[in-house]
Each structure stands twice: as C-alpha cells, then as structure tokens.
mmCIF file as Biopython writes it, N, C-alpha, C and O atoms, coordinates in Angstrom:
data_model
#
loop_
_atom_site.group_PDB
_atom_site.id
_atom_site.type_symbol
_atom_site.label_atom_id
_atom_site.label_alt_id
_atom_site.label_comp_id
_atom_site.label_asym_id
_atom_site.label_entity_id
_atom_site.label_seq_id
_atom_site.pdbx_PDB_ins_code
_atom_site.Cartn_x
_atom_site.Cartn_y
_atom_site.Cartn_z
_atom_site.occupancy
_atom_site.B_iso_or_equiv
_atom_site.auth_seq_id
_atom_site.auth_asym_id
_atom_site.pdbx_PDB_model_num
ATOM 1   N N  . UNK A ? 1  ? 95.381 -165.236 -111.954 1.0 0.0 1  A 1 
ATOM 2   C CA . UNK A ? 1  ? 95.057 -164.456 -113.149 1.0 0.0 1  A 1 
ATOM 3   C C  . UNK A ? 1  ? 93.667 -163.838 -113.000 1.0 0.0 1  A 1 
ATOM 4   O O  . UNK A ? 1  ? 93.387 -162.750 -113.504 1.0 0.0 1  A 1 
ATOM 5   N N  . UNK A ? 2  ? 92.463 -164.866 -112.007 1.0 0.0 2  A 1 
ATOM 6   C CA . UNK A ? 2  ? 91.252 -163.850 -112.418 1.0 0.0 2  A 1 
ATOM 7   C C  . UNK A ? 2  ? 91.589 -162.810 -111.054 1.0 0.0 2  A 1 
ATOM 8   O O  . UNK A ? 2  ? 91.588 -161.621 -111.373 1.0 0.0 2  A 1 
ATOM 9   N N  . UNK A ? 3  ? 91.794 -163.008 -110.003 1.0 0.0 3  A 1 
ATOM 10  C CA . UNK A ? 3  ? 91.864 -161.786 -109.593 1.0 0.0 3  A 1 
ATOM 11  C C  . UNK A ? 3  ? 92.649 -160.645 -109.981 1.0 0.0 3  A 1 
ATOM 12  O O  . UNK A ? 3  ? 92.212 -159.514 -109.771 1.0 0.0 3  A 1 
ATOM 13  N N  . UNK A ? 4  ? 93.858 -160.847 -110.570 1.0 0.0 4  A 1 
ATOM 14  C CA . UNK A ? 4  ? 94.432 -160.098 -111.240 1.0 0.0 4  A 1 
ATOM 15  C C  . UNK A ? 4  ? 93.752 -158.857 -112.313 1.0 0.0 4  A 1 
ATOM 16  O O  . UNK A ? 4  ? 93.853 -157.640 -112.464 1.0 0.0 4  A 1 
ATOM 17  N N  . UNK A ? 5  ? 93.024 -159.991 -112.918 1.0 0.0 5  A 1 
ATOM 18  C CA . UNK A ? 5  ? 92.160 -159.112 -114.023 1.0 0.0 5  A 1 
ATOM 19  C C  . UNK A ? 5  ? 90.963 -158.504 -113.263 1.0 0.0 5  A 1 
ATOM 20  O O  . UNK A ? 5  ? 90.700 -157.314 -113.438 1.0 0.0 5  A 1 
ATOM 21  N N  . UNK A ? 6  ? 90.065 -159.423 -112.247 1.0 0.0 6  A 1 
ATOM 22  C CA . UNK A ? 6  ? 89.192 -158.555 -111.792 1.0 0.0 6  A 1 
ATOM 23  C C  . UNK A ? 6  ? 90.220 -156.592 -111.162 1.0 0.0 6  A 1 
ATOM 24  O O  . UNK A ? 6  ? 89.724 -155.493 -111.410 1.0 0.0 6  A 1 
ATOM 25  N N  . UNK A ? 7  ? 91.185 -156.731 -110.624 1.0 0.0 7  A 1 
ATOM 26  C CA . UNK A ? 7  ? 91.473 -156.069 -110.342 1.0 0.0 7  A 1 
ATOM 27  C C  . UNK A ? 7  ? 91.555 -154.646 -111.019 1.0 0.0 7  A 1 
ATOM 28  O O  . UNK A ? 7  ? 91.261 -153.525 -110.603 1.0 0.0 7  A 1 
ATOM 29  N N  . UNK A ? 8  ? 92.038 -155.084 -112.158 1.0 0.0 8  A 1 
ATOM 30  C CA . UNK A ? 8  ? 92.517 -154.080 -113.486 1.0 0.0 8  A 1 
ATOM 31  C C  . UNK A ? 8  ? 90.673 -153.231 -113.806 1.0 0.0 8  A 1 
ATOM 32  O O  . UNK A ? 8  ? 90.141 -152.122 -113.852 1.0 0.0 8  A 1 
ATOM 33  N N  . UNK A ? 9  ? 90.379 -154.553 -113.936 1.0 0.0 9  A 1 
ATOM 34  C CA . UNK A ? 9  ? 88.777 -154.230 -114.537 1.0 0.0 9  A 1 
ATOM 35  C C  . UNK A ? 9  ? 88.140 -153.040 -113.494 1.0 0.0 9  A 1 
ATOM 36  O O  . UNK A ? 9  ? 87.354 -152.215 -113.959 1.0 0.0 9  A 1 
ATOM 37  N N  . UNK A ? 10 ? 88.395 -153.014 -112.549 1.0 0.0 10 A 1 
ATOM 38  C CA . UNK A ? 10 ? 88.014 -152.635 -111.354 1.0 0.0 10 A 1 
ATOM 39  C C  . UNK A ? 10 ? 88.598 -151.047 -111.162 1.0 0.0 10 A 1 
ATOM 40  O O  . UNK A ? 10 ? 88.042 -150.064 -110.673 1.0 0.0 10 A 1 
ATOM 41  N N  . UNK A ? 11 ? 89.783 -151.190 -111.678 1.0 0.0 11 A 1 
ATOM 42  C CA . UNK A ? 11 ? 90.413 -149.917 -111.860 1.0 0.0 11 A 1 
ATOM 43  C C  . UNK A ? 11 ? 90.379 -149.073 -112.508 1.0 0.0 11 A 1 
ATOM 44  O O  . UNK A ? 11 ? 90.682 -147.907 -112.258 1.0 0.0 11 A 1 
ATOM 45  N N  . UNK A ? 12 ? 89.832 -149.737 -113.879 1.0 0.0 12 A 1 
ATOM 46  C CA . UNK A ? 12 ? 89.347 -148.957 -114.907 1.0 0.0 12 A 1 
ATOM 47  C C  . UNK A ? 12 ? 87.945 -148.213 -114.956 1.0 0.0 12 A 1 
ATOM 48  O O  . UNK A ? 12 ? 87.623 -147.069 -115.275 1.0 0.0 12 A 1 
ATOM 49  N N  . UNK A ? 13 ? 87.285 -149.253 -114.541 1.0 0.0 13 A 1 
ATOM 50  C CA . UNK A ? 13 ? 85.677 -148.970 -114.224 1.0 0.0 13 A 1 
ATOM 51  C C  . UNK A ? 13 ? 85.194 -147.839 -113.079 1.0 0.0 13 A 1 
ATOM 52  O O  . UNK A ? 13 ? 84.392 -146.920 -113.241 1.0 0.0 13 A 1 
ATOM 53  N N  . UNK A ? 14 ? 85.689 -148.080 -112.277 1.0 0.0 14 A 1 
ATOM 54  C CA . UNK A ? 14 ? 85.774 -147.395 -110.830 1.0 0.0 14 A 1 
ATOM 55  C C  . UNK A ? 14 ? 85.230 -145.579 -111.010 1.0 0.0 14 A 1 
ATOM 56  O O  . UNK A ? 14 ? 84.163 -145.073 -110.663 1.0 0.0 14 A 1 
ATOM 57  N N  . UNK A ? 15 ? 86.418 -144.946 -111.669 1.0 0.0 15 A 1 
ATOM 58  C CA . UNK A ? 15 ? 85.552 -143.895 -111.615 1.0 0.0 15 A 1 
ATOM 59  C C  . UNK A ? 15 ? 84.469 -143.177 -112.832 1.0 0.0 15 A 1 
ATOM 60  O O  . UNK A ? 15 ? 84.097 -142.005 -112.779 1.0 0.0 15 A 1 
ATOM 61  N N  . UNK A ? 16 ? 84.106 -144.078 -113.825 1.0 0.0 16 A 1 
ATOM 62  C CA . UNK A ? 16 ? 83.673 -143.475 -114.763 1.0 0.0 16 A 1 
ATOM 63  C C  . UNK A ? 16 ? 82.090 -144.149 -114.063 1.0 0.0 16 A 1 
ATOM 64  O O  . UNK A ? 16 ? 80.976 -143.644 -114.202 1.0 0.0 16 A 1 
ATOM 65  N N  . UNK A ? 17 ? 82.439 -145.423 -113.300 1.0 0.0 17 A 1 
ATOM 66  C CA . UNK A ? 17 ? 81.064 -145.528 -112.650 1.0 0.0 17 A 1 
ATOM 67  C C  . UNK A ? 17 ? 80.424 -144.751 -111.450 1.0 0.0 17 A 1 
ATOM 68  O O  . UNK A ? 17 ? 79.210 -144.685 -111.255 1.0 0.0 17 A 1 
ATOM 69  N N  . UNK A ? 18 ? 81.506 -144.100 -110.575 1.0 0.0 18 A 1 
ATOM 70  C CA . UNK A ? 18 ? 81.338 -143.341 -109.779 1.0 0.0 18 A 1 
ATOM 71  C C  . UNK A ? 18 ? 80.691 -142.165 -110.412 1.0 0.0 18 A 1 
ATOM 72  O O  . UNK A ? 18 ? 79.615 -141.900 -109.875 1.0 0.0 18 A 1 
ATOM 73  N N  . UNK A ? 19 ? 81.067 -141.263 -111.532 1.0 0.0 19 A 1 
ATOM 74  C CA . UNK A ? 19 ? 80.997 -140.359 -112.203 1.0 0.0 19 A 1 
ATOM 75  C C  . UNK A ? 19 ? 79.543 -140.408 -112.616 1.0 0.0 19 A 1 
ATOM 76  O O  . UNK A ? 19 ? 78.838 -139.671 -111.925 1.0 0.0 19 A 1 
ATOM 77  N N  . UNK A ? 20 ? 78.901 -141.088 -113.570 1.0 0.0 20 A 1 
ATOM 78  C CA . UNK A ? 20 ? 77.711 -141.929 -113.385 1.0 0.0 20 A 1 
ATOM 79  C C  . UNK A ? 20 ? 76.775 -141.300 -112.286 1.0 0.0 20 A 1 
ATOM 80  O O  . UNK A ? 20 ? 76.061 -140.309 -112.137 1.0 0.0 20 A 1 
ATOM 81  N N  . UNK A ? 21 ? 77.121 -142.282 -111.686 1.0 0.0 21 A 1 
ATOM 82  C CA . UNK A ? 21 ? 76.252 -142.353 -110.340 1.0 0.0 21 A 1 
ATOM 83  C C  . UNK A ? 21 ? 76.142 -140.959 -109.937 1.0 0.0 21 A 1 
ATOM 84  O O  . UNK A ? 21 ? 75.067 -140.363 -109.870 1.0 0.0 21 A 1 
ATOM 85  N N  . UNK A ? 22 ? 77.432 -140.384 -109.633 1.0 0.0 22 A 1 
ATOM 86  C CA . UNK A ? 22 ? 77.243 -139.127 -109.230 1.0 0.0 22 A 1 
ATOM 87  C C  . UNK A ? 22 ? 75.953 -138.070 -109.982 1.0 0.0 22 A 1 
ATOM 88  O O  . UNK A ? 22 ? 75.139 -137.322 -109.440 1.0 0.0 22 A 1 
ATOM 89  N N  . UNK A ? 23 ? 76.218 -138.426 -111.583 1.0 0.0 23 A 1 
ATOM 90  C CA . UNK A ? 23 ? 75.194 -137.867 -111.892 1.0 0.0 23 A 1 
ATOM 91  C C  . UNK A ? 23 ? 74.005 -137.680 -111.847 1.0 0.0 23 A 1 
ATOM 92  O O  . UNK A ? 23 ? 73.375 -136.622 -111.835 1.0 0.0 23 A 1 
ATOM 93  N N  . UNK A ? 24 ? 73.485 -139.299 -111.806 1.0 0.0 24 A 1 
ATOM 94  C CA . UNK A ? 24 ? 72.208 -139.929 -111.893 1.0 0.0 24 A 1 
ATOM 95  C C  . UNK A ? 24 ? 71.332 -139.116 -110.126 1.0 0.0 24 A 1 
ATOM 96  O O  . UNK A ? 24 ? 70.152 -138.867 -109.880 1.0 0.0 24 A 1 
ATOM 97  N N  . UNK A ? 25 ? 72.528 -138.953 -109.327 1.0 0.0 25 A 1 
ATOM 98  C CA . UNK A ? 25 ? 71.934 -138.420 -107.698 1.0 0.0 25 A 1 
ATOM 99  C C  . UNK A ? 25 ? 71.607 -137.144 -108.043 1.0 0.0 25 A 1 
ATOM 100 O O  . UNK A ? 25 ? 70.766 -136.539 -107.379 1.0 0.0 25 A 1 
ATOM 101 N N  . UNK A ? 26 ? 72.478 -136.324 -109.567 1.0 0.0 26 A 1 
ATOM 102 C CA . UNK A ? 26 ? 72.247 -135.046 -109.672 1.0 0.0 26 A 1 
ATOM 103 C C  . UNK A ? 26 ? 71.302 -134.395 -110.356 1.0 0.0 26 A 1 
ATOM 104 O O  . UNK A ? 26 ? 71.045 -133.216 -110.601 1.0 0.0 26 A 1 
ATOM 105 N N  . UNK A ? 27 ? 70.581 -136.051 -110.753 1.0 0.0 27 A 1 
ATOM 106 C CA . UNK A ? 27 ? 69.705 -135.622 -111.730 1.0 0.0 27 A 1 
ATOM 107 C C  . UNK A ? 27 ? 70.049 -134.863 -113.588 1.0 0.0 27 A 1 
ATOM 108 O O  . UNK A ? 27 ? 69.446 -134.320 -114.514 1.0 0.0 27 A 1 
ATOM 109 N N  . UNK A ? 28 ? 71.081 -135.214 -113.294 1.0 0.0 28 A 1 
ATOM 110 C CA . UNK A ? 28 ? 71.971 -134.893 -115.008 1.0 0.0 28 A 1 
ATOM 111 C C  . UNK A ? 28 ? 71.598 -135.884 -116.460 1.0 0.0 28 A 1 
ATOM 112 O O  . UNK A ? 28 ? 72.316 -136.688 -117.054 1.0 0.0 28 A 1 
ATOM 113 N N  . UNK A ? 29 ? 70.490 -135.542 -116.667 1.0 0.0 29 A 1 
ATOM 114 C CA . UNK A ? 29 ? 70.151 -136.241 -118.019 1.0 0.0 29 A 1 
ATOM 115 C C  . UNK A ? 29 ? 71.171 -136.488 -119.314 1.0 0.0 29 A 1 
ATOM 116 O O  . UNK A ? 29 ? 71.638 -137.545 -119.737 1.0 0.0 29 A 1 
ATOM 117 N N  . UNK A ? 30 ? 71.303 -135.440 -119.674 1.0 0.0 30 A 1 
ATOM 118 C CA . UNK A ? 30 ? 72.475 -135.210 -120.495 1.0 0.0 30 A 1 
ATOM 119 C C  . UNK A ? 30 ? 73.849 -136.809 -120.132 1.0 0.0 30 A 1 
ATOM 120 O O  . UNK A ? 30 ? 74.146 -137.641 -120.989 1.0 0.0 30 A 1 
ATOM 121 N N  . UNK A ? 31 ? 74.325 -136.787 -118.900 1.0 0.0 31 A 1 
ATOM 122 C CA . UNK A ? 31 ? 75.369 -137.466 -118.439 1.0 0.0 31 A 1 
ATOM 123 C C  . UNK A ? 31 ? 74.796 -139.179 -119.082 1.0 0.0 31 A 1 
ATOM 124 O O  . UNK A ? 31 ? 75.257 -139.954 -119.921 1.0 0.0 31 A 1 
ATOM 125 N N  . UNK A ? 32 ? 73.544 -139.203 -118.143 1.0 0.0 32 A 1 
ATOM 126 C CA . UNK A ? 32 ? 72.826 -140.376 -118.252 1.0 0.0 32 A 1 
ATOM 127 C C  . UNK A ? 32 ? 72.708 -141.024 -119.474 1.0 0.0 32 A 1 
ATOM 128 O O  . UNK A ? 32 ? 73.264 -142.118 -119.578 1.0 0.0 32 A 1 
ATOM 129 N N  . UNK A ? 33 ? 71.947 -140.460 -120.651 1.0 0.0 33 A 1 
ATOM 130 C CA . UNK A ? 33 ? 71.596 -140.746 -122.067 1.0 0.0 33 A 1 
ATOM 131 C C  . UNK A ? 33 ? 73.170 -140.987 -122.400 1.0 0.0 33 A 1 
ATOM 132 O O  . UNK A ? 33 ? 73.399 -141.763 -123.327 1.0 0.0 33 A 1 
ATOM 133 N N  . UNK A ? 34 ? 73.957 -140.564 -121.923 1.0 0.0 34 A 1 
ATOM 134 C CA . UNK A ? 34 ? 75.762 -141.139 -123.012 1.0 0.0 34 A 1 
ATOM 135 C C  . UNK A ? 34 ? 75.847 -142.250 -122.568 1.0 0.0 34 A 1 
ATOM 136 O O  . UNK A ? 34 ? 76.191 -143.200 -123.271 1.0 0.0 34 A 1 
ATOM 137 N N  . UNK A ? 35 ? 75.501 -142.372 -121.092 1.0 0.0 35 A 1 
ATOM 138 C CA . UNK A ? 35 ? 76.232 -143.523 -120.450 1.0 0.0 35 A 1 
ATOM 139 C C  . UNK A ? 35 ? 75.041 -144.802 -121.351 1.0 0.0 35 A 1 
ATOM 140 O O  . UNK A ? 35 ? 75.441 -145.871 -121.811 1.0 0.0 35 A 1 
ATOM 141 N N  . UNK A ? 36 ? 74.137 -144.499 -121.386 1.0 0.0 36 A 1 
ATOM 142 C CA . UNK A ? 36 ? 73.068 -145.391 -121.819 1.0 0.0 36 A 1 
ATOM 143 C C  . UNK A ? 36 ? 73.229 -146.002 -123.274 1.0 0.0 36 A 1 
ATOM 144 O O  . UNK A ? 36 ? 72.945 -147.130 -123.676 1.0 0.0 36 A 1 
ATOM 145 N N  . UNK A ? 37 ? 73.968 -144.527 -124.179 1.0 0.0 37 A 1 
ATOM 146 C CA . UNK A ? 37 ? 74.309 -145.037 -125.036 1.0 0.0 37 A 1 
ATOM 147 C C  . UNK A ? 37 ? 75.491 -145.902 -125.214 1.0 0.0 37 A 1 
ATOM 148 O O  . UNK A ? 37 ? 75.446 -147.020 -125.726 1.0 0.0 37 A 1 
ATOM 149 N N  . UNK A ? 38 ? 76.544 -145.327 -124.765 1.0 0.0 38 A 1 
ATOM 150 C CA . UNK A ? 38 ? 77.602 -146.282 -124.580 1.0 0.0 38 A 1 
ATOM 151 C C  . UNK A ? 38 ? 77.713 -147.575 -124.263 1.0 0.0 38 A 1 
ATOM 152 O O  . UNK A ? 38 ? 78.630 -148.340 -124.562 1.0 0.0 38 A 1 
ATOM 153 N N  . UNK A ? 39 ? 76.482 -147.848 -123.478 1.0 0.0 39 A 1 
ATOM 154 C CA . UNK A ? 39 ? 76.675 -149.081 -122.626 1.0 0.0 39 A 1 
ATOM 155 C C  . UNK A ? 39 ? 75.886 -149.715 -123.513 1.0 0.0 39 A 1 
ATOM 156 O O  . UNK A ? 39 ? 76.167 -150.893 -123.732 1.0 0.0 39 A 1 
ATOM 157 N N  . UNK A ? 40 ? 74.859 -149.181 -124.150 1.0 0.0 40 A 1 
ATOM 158 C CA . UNK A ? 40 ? 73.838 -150.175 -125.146 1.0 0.0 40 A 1 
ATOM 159 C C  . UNK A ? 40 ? 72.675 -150.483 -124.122 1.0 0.0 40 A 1 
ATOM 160 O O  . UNK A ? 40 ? 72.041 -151.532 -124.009 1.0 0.0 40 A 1 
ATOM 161 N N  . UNK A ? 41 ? 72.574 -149.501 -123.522 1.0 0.0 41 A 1 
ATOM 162 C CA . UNK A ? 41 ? 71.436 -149.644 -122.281 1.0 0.0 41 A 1 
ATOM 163 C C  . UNK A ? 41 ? 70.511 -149.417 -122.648 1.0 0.0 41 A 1 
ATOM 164 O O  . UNK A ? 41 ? 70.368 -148.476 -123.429 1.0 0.0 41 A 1 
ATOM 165 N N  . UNK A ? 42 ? 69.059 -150.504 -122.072 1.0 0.0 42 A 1 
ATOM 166 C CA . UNK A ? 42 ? 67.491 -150.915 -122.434 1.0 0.0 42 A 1 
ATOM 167 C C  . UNK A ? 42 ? 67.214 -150.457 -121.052 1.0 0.0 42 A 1 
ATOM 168 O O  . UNK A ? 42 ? 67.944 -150.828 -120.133 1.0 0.0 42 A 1 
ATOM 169 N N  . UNK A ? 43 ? 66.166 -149.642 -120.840 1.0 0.0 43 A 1 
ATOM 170 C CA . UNK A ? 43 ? 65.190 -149.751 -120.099 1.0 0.0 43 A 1 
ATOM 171 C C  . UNK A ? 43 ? 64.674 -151.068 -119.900 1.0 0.0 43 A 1 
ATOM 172 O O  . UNK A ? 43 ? 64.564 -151.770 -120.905 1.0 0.0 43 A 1 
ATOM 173 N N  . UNK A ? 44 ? 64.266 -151.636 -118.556 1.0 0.0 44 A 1 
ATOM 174 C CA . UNK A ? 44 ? 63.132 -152.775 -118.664 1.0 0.0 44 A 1 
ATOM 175 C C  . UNK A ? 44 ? 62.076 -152.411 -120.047 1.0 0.0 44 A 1 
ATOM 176 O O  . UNK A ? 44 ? 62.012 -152.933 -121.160 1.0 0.0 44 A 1 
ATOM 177 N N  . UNK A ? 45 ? 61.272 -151.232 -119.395 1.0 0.0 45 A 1 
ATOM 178 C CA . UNK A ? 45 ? 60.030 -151.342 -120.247 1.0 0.0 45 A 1 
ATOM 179 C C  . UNK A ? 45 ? 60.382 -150.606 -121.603 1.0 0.0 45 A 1 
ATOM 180 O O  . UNK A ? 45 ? 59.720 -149.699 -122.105 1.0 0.0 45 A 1 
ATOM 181 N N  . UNK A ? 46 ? 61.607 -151.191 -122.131 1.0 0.0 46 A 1 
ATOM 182 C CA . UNK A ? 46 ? 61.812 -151.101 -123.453 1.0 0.0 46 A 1 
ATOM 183 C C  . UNK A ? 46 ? 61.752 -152.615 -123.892 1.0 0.0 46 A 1 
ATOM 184 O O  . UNK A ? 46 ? 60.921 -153.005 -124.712 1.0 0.0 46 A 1 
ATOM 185 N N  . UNK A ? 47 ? 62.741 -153.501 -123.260 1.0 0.0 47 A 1 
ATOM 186 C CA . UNK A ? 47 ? 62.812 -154.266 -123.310 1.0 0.0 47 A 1 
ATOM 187 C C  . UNK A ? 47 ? 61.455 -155.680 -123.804 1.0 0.0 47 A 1 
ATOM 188 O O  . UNK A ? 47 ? 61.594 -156.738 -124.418 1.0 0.0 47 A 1 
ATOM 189 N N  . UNK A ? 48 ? 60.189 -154.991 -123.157 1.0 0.0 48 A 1 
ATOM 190 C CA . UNK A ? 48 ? 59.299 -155.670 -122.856 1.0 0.0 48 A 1 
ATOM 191 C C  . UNK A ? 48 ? 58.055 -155.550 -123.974 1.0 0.0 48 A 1 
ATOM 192 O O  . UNK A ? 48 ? 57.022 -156.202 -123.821 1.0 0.0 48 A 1 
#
C-alpha cells in the first residue's frame, strides 16, 4: 500500500513540480508567488 500510494503521489506531483521548477530557471515571478501561495510557502527569513 505505501508504495502504491507513494506512486500515485508521485504521479500527480510530477509535473506541476517540474512546471515550477521550470519556471523558477526562467526566472518567472508571477509562476513562483502562486506556487508559494498555494503551497503556504515561508521564506526562511520570513520565518525568522
């Protein structure tokens, strides 16, 4: 069952993290700030 699920998880994730990334190499702010929001993403030096 967990590999099973890692699997799924994996499938799902895969290209919206690729997509991401792709951006972040492209320097695409816009892309970045959604993903940040979505994810509920802190900077370290927010965090701190």
């Amino acid at each position: 069952i967990e590999e099973l699920t890692k699997a799924v998880v994996e499938s799902i994730v895969s290209t919206p993290m690729n997509n991401i990334r792709k951006a972040s190499e492209l320097g695409n702010p816009d892309i970045i700030e959604m993903a940040s929001k979505l994810f509920d993403y802190k900077k370290q030096k927010e965090l701190d």
